[in-house]
N, C-alpha and C positions, 0 to 999 in steps of 0.2 A: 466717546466709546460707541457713539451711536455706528451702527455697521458692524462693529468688532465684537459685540461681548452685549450676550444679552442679560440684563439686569434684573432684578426684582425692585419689585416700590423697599422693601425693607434694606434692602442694600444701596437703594440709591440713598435714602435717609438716613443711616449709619455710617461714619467715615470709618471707622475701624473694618466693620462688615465688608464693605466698597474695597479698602485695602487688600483683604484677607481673599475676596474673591479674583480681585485682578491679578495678583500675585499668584495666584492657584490654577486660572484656567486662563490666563491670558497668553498669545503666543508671543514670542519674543522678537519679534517685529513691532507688533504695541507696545510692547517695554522699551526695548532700544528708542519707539517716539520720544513717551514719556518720560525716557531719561534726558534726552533730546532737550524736549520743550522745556525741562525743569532750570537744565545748562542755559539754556537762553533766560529764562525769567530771573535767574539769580545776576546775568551779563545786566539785563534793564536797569537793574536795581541798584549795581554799582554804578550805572552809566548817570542813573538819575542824583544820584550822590553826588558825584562828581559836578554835575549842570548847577546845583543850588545855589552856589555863589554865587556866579555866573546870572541866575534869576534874580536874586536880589537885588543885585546893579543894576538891573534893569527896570526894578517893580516899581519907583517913580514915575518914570516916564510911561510905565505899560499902564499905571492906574490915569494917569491925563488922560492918553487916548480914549479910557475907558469912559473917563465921565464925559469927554465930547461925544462918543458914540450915544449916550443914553440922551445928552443933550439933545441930541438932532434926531433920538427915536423918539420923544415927547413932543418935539414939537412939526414935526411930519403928519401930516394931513392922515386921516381916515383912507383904507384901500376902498376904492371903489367897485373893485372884484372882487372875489375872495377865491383864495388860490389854492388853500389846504383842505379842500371838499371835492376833488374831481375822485376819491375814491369810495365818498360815499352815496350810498344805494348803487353801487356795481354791481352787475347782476355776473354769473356766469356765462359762457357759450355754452349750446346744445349740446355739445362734446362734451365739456367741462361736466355738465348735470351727468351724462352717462358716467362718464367716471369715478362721481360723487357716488351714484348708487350703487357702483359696479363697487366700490370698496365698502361700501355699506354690507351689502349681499354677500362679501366674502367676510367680513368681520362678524357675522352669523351664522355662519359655518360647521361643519364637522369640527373646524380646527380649534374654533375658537369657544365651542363649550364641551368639550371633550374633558373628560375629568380621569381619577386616578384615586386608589388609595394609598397614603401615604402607610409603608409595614412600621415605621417608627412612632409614628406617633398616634396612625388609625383617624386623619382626620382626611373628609372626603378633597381634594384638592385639583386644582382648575391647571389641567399639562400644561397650559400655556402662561397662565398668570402667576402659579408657585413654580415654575420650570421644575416639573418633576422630570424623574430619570430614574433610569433602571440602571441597578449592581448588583452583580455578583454577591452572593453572602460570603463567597470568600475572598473578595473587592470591598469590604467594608471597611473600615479606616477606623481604627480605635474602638472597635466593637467590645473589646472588655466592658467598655461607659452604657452598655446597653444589659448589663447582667442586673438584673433585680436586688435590692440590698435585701430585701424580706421574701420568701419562696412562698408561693400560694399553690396549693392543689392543681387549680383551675389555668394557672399561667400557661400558655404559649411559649416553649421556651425551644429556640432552633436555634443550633450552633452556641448554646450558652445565649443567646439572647432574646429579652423579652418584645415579640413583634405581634403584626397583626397577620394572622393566618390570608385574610383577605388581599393584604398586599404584597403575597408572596405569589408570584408568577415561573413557568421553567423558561428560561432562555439560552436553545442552541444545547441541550440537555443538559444544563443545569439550573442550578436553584435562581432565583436573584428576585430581587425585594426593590418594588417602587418606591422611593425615598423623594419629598419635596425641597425645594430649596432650602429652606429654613435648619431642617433637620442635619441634611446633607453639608453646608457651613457649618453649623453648629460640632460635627460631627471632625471638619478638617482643623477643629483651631485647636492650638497648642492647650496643655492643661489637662484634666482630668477631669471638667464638669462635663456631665453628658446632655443631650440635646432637652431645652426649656419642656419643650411638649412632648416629650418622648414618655412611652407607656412606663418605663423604667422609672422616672420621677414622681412615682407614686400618683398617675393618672390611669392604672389600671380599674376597669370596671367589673369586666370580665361580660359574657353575653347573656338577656334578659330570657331566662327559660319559659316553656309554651306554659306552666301552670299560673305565670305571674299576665303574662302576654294577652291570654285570654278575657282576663276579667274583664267586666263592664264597669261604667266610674261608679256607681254605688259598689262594687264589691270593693275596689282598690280602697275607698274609703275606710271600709269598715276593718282593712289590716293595718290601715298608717299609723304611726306614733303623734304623729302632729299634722297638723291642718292650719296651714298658711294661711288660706284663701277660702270663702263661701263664694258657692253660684248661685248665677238667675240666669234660669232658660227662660227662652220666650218663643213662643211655638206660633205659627202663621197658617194660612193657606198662601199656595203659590198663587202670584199674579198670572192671570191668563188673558189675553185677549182685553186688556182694561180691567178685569175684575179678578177678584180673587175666592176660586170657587171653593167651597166647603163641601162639595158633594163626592167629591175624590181625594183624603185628605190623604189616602196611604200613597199616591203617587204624586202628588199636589204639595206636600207641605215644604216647607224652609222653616229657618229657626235661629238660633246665636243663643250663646253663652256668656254671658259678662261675669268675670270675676272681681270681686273683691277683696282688701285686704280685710282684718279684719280682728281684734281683740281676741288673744289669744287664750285672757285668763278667764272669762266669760264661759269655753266649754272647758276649763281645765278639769274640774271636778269630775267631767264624763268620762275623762280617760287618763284619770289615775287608776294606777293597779300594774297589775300584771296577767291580769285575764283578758284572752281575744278570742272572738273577734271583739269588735267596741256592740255595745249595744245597739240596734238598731234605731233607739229615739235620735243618736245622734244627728243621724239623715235628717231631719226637720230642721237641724239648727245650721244645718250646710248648703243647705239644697231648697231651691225657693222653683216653682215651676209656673208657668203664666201662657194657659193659650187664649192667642188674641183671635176671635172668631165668634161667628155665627150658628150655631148648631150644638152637635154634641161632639167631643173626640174620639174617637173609639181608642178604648180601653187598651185593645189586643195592639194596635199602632205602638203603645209607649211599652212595648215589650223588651223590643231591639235596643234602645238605650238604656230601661232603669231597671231591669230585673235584674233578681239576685238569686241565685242558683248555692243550695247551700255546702253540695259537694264541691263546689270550685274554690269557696270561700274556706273548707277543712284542707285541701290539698294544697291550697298556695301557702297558709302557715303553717301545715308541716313542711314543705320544700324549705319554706324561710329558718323555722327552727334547726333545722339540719343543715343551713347551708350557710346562715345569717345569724352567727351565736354571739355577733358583737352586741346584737342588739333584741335580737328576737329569741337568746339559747335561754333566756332564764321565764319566757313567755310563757303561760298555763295555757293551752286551748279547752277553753269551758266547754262540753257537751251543752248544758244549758242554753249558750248564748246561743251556738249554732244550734238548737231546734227554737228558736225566738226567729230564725231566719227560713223566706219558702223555699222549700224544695227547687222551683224554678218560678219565679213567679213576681210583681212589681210589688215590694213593699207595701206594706199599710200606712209607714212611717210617709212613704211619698205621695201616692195612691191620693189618699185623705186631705192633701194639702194643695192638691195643684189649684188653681185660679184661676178665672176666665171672664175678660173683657169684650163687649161685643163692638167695642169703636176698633172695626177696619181700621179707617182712614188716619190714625197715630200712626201704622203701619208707615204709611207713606211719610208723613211726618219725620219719622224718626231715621228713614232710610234714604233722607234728600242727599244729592251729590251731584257731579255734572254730568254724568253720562245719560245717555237715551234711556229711560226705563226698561223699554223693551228687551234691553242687553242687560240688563239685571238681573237674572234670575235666569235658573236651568231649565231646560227645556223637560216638558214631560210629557210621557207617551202615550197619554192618557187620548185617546180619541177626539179632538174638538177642542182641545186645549191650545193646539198650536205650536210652533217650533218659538222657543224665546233663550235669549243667552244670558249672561254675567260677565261682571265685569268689578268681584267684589273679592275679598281675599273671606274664605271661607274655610269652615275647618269639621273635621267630619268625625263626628261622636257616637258609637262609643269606640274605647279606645280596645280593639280588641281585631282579630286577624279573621275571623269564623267568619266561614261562606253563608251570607244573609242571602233572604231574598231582595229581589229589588225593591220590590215593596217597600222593605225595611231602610234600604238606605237614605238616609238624611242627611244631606250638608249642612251644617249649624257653622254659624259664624262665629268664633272665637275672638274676646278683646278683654282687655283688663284696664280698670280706671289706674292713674297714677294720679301725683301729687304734682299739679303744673305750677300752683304759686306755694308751691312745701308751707302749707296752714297745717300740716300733721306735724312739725315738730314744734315743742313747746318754747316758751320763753327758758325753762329750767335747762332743758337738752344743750340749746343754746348756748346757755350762760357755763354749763360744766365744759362744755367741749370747747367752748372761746380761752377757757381756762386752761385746761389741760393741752391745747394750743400756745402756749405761752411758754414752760418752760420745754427743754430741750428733750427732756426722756418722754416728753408726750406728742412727739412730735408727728409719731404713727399715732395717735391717739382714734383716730378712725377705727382702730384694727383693736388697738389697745386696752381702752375705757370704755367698750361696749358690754357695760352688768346692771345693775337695778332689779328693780320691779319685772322684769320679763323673764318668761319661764325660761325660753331657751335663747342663748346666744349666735344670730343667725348672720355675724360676721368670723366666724369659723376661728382659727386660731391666732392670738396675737403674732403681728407683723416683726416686730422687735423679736423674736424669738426664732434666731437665725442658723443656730446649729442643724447640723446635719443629719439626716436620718440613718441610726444606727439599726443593728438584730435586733436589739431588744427596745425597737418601738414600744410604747405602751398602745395594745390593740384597745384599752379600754377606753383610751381617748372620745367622747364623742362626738358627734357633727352633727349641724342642723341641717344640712341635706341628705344625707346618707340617712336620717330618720325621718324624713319627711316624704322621702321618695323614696320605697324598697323596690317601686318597680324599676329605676332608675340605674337605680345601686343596688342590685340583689345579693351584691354579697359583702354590703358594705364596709366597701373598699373606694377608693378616688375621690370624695367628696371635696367639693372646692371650699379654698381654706383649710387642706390639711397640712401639715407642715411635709416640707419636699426640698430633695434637695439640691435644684435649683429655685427659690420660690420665682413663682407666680402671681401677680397679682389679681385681681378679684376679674377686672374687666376682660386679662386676658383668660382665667377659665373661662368664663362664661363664652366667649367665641369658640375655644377649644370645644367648648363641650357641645353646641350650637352644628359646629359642623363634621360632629362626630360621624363613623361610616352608616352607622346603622337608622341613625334620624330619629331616635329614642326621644332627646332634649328637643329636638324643635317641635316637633309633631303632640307633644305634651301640653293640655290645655292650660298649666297654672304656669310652669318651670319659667320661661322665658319673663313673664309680669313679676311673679315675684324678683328674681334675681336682679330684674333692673329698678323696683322700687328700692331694693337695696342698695344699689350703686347710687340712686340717687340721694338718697340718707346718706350714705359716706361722703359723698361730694358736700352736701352741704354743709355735715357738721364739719367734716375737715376744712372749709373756710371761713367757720368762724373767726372772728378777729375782733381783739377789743383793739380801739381806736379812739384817742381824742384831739381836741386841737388844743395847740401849743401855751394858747392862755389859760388852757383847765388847767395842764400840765406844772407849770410854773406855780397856778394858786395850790392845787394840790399835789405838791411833789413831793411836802414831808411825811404825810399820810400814806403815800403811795409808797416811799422807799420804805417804811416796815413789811410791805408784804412780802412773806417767802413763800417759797415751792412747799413748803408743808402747810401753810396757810390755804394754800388754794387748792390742796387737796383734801385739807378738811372742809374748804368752802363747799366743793365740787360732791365732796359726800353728803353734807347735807342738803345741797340742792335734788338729788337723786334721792335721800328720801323725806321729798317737799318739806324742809323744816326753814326755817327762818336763819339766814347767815348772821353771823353773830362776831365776823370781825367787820370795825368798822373801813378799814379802807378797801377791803375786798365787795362791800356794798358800798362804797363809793366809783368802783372801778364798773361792779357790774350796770351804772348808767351809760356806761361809753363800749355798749357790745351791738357786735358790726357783723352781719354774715353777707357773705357776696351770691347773692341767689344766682348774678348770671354766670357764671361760673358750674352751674350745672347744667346737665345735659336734659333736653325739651322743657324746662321751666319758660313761662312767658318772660319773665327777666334776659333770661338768653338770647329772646328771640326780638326784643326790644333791640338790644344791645347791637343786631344787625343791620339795623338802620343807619349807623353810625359806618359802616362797611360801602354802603350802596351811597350815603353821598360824598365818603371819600373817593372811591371812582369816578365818580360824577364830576369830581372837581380836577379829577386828573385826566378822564377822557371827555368830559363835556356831558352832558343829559345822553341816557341811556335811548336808543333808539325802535326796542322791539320788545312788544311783554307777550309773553308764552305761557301756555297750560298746556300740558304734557300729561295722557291718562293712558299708559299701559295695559294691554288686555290681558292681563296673565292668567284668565280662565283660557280663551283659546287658543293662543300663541305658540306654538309649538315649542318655543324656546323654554318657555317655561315647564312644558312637558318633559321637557328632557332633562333640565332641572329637579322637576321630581322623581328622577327616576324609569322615567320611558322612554324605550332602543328608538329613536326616530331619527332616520337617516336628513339631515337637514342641506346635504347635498344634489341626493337625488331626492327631492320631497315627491311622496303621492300623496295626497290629502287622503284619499279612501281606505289606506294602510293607517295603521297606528288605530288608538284612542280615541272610542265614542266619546263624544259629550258630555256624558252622564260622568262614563269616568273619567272624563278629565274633570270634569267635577269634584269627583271626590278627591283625584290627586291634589290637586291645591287645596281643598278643603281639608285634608292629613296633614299638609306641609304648608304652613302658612309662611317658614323660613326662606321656603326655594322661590314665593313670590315675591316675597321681599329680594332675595338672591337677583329674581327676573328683572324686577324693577330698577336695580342699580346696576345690572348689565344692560339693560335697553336704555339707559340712561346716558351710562357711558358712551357707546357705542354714538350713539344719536349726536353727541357733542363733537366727539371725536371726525366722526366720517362724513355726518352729514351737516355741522356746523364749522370743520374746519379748527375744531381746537384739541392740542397738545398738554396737557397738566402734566406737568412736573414737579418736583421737591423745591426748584429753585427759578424756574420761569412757565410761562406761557408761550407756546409758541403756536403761531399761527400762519394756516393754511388753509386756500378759497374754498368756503362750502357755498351751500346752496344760498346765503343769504351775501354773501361778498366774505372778505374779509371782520370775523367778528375779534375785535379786540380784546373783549372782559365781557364774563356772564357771570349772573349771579341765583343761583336756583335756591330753593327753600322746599322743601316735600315737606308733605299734609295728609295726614287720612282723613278722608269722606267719613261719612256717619257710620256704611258700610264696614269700614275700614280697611278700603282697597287708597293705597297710594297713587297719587300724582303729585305732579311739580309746577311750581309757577315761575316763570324764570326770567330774570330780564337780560337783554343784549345790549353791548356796547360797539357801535358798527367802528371800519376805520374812517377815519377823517370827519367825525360826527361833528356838527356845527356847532356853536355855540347857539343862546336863544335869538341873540343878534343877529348873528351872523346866520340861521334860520327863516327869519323875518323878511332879510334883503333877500334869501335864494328864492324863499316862495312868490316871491314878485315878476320870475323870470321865467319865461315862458320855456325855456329850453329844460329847468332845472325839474318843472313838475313835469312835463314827458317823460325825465328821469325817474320821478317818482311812480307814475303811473306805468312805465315798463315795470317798475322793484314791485307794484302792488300786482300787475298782470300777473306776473313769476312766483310772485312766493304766498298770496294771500289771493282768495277764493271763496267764494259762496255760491257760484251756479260754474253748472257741469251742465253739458246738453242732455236731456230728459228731466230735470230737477225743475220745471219751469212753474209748475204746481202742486198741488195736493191731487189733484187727479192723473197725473201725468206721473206724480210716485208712486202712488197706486200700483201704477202699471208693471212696474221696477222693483222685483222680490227684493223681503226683506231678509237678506242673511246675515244673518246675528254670528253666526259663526266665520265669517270672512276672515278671519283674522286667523283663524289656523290653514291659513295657507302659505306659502311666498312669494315674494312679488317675481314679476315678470324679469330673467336674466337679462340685462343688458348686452345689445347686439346679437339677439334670438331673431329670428324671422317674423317678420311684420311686427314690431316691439313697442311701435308709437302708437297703434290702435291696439294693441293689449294692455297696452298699459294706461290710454284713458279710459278703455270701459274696464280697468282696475281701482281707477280712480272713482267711478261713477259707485261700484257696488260699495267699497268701502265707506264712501259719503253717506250712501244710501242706510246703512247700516245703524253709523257712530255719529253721524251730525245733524241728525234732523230731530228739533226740539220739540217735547209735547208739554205743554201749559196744564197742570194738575190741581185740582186746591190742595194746601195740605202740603205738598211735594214743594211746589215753585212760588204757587197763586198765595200772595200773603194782602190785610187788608193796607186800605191805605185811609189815610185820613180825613178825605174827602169823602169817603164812600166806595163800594165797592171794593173789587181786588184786581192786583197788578202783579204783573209775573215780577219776581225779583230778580231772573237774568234778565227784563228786558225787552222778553218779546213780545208784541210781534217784531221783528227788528227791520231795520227803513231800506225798503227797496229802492233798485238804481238800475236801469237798463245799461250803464258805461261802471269803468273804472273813471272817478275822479278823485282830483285834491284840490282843493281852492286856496288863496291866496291867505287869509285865515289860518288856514292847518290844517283842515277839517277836510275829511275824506272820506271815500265808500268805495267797496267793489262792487262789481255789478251780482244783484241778487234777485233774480223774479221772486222767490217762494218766500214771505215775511219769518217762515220759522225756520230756516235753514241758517245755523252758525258755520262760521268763517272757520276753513280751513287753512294749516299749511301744507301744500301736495307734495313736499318731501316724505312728510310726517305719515300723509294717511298714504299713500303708497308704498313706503319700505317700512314703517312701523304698524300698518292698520290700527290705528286706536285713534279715540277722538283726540284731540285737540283745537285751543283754539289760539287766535294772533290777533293782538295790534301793534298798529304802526304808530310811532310816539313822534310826532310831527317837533315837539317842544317849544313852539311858539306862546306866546302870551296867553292866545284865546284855546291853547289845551294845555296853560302849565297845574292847572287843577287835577287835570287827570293822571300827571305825572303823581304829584303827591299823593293821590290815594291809592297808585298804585302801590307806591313804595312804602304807605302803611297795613296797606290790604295784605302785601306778601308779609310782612311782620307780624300780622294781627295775633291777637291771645287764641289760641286753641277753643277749638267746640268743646260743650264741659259734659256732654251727658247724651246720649241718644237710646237707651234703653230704657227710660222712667215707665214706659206703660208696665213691663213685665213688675216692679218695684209696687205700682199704687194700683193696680187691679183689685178688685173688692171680691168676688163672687165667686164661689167654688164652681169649678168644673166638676164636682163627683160628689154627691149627696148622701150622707151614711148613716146609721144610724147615730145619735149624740151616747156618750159613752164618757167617763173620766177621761180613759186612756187616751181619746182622740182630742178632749178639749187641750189636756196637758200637750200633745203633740201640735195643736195651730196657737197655743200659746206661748212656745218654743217658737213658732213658724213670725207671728207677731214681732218678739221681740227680734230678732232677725232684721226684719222690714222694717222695723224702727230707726237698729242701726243704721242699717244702708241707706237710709233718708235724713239721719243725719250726720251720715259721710259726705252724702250728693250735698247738701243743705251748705254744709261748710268748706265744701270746695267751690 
């Protein structure tokens, strides 16, 4: 169909879907083929039928010939050439590279991030990758399936159908509504279900009003019903210049936010009742604060994020009462509480508790990664501080719309610990779920068996419970998101896992709701951490499995056949409330319980389990020939900007139109989604245009990029400590040698010129001016080069624009600085050694020795290897080696392929957690010890959450 009919991924992976479309929109010229081609495949089929006899008479004599061919390929001599390598290290022609880039350059496009909202279903959607399209609203096809079963106030209701105002457009004077592929299939198939993600299927939220919008995260707090997650900020001075000054902290500072999960019956007692707001000691037991610095903080700084203003806190629970009576209509609002709350002003609750460390230098510790320091952090315009960038996914608190000063604005980095080797669930959990796994009605048992000991039930309504949603819903039903997030769900309505009727599964709300229009869910500091610690709990108790081998079975299999499905639902009850099982073959059974951790998603098990991926390729294409780090800049990248929301022409680019720094700053620091979004489309792209590779549902197909023809790649993405993404990737070239066959090429004088052109071309460490540290000096540092685009292929003078493109981008993103703390670790000899390696071995030539062992030419010892596809149409660091695979580097092969494997970094915010020392000194009082005695137990937990992961 390629040429005829453009597809989506979901349609190429559905055959039904695939059917439904080609039949719908195909012209009957491609029908008449494919009725064609189907005539001829049924003719083969008889033709081969017919042959079979015919083979078997024959398949004596065919199997002779056969075993004398093998005969006389055993004992034939060794080739003394080797003939199936003249395709590998091919480099392109100069032509070929423009071309390469030239579809690079257009696959970054107007065209190609141009977005849309879908009026069906309100999710923000990419014109080109959901093939959106405009219709008529009275061109809709089965628009009755769009009529709401239950009427809200608040609903959008046009033409009888529930839509999103946002994606109704006029076209040619009239009405018509952009609809994505999804919706728009969904919407042509026979039947009466209406579209999976459509607002109709009980996904209406309705829009988050200014009194809920405004608040700052201590106010939201003090209205929620439940409290998922506690924080720890941790508050810095910006780096400048090598140091990080404490004398300017209002336009100097950076920060992050780590969430955790967290014991939920622990505050239960705070916020029983029916009176709101919650008390204000709450805040001590949620909220942990840590500035790491030298000096004093000023007071009036922590204004902007932690004040609470107690008019804003009375007007959002009356809004909620009047507008949210599922949850908030039978709520008191205590006068009492709210004057326990200031007028405008930072808690005493938080005030009193913050913490202050004077070790800098954990700073760096905690925030090691591979990019250039320098490109770390936002620039500030602080006089004598210096222009310096980022290269970190950051996130911008507080969560509120109100024109700040600059002063005030802070990018804080947002991240959440998970469960990477699931030590949070018990042996008990285990053992009930392995169980209720077993017979047949518990087969949802993920969705099904989730009660006990926990207040509220935060996998929403059981799965088995398939009927349809009628008028008389019970509205009283409740949800644990819809309580937990009123700003979220203000009218709580759409909470995932409600019953719908199309259901949904868990993972696909949670994307729904991710890329909903208005960026509510992504831009949310907890929403995202929590929802996937949960998916990871369902993953894993859903593969529990008891298991044993066949000779336990046999000794115990008359014991075993007493056990019935009421037997192990009374087992299953008493493990939930920790009592001792009390039948004996069901505590015989539970020695043989089995859960498959890889089978979850980011668990280290999982990521073991990849290993097993990368040497079956290896055995199918020979040793992998290229290993790659790939660091996206999605602080200045324009692409990413427009991602979050900024008009930036990427056709005609002016770099001096659009988006300061600063706010691009905070844009990625709001939307830490659209960097993630950035990172898998400059991903893509990158493989696709400038590697030459095609992914599809059912092959790979491949076309010359910059590095020859690459066969198979294998990438793995990693967050830095920061927790800005990059990838390490390996390449499997065409015609890759085997290690033998390796051994004899490197001996041949023709075959390393071959090599040493492939290193001249696509690997790098000196540009002219990079000769020195005094000669970069000379060579400004733009940390923001990256929001530019590269040089149009076949512009005027294009080959000197485009190596001093090359030169600024290097100058930028590859030049390493040796820190203690950051890089500098000790070693056991004495002293300290950079753990990347530097200074790294200079070389006046490109060579490869007969060995394996190789270099490009590099004057300056701290200059890392570039690929110039990479830093010229991607500007981001990166870095390349060449896998020679000979004897004397089959070492480095293996560590590479356990390095991309390896278990996850476990922890990079401990200072903010074990900081001893108040930053704010107050009078001693009961009320304040009971509040850092709240603050203690807190920091307890969370040490031994870290302790036990």
């Amino acid at each position: 169909m390629a040429g005829k009919l453009s597809l989506t991924n979901e349609e190429r992976r559905n055959k039904d879907t695939l059917l439904t479309r080609v039949l719908t929109d195909a012209s009957a010229d491609v029908l008449d083929f494919l009725q064609a081609e189907g005539q001829r495949h049924t003719e083969e089929i008889m033709e081969r039928r017919t042959c079979k006899q015919k083979r078997d008479q024959e398949k004596d004599e065919a199997n002779k010939v056969a075993r004398m061919e093998i005969n006389a390929a055993v004992n034939a001599p060794l080739p003394t050439d080797t003939n199936n390598t003249t395709g590998f290290l091919d480099i392109p022609s100069l032509d070929e590279v423009k071309d390469i880039y030239r579809a690079f350059y257009t696959a970054t496009g107007n065209g190609a991030v141009a977005s849309e909202i879908c009026g069906v279903c309100a999710r923000e959607c990419s014109v080109k990758e959901d093939n959106m399209r405009s219709v008529r609203l009275t061109d809709i096809c089965h628009a009755e399936r769009l009529r709401p079963k239950r009427a809200h106030p608040q609903h959008n209701i046009v033409d009888g159908m529930l839509l999103e105002p946002r994606g109704i457009h006029d076209s040619v004077g009239q009405k018509a509504v952009h609809i994505c592929g999804q919706c728009y299939l969904d919407l042509q198939k026979s039947g009466d279900k209406l579209p999976r993600f459509a607002l109709a299927n009980q996904l209406w939220i309705g829009d988050c009003p200014w009194v809920l919008q405004r608040l700052t995260f201590p106010e939201q707090l003090l209205i929620t019903q439940l409290y998922p997650r506690v924080y720890v900020f941790k508050l810095f001075p910006k780096r400048s210049g090598g140091y990080r000054h404490v004398n300017a902290l209002q336009k100097a500072m950076r920060g992050n936010v780590c969430t955790y999960d967290h014991n939920m019956n622990a505050i239960s007692s705070m916020i029983q009742g029916v009176l709101m707001p919650r008390p204000p000691t709450i805040l001590a037991s949620l909220i942990t604060i840590t500035f790491v610095g030298v000096g004093n903080l000023p007071r009036d700084w922590l204004r902007s994020m932690f004040h609470v203003r107690r008019h804003a806190v009375r007007e959002a629970l009356q809004w909620l009462k009047k507008h949210n009576p599922k949850y908030y209509g039978e709520v008191e609002i205590n006068n009492e509480r709210l004057h326990e709350l200031p007028e405008d002003d930072i808690p005493l609750e938080i005030s009193s508790i913050i913490k202050q460390s004077e070790d800098v230098g954990i700073i760096e510790e905690e925030s090691e990664g591979y990019i250039p320091q320098d490109d770390d952090e936002v620039a500030s315009t602080i006089e004598g501080t210096g222009a310096e960038g980022q290269q970190s996914v950051l996130h911008y608190v507080p969560h509120t719309h109100e024109h700040l000063p600059d002063a005030d604005v802070i990018p804080l980095q947002v991240s959440g610990t998970i469960d990477t080797e699931m030590t949070t669930i018990t042996a008990q959990e285990m053992m009930a779920w392995g169980l209720s796994n077993l017979w047949e009605g518990g087969r949802e048992g993920a969705y099904a068996v989730r009660h006990g000991a926990r207040p509220v039930n935060d996998f929403g309504c059981p799965r088995n419970k398939t009927a349809g949603i009628a008028e008389d819903v019970d509205d009283k039903q409740t949800n644990f998101f819809e309580r937990a997030y009123p700003c979220l769900y203000p009218y709580g309505e759409g909470g995932i896992e409600r019953q719908q009727e199309v259901p949904m599964d868990f993972g696909e709300h949670i994307r729904w709701s991710l890329r909903y229009h208005d960026r509510r869910f992504r831009k949310h500091e907890t929403f995202p951490f929590v929802c996937f610690g949960i998916l990871q709990r369902w993953q894993a108790l859903g593969s529990a499995r008891v298991q044993m081998q066949w000779k336990s079975f046999q000794r115990d299999s008359r014991l075993l056949s007493t056990i019935t499905v009421d037997a192990m639902h009374q087992a299953q009850e008493e493990e939930e409330q920790n009592q001792a099982i009390t039948d004996p073959a069901i505590r015989l059974l539970r020695q043989h319980l089995y859960s498959t951790a890889g089978r979850v998603v980011a668990t280290d098990q999982s990521r073991y389990q990849l290993r097993s991926q990368i040497w079956a390729t290896s055995i199918m294409l020979n040793p992998p020939s290229l290993w790659i780090t790939i660091n996206p800049c999605n602080l200045h990248d324009p692409i990413a900007q427009v991602f979050a929301g900024e008009n930036i022409d990427m056709d005609q680019f002016v770099r001096m139109l659009g988006p300061t720094k600063d706010v691009r700053a905070q844009n990625v620091a709001s939307d830490p989604y659209a960097a993630a979004k950035f990172f898998h489309f400059m991903l893509k792209t990158i493989i696709h245009t400038l590697f030459g590779i095609t992914s599809t549902p059912h092959q790979l197909l491949h076309d010359k990029g910059v590095f020859g023809t690459v066969k198979a790649y294998f990438g793995v993405v990693e967050s830095q400590g920061r927790g800005s993404l990059h990838m390490h990737m390996l390449l499997w070239l065409k015609d890759a040698p085997t290690m033998e066959e390796m051994e004899h090429l490197l001996k041949q004088p023709a075959f390393r010129d071959r090599a040493k052109a492939f290193l001249h071309a696509n690997i790098r460490a000196y540009v002219p001016g990079l000769e020195s540290a005094e000669t970069i000096k000379q060579i400004p540092n733009e940390v923001e080069v990256a929001y530019s685009r590269p040089p149009i292929p076949g512009s005027p003078g294009y080959d000197e624009l485009i190596a001093q493109f090359e030169q600024r981008v290097v100058r930028a993103k590859q030049l390493h600085t040796c820190e203690p703390r950051r890089c500098m670790v000790p070693r056991k000899s004495g002293g300290m050694v950079c753990k990347r390696r530097a200074p790294f071995p200079t070389s006046e030539n490109d060579f490869i020795e007969e060995n394996g062992e190789w270099g490009v030419k590099r004057l300056h010892p701290y200059m890392n290897a570039w690929v110039p596809a990479l830093s010229i149409n991607a500007q981001c660091n990166n870095d390349v080696k060449l896998l020679t695979n000979s004897r004397a580097t089959t070492n480095l092969t293996f560590y590479i392929t356990s390095y991309q494997t390896k278990k996850q970094g476990k922890h990079h915010n401990l200072s903010a957690v074990l900081a001893k020392g108040l930053a704010y000194h107050s009078e001693h009082t009961s009320y304040l010890e009971d509040l850092r005695n709240q603050q203690r137990l807190l920091l307890f937990r969370l040490v031994h959450t870290i302790n036990r992961e």
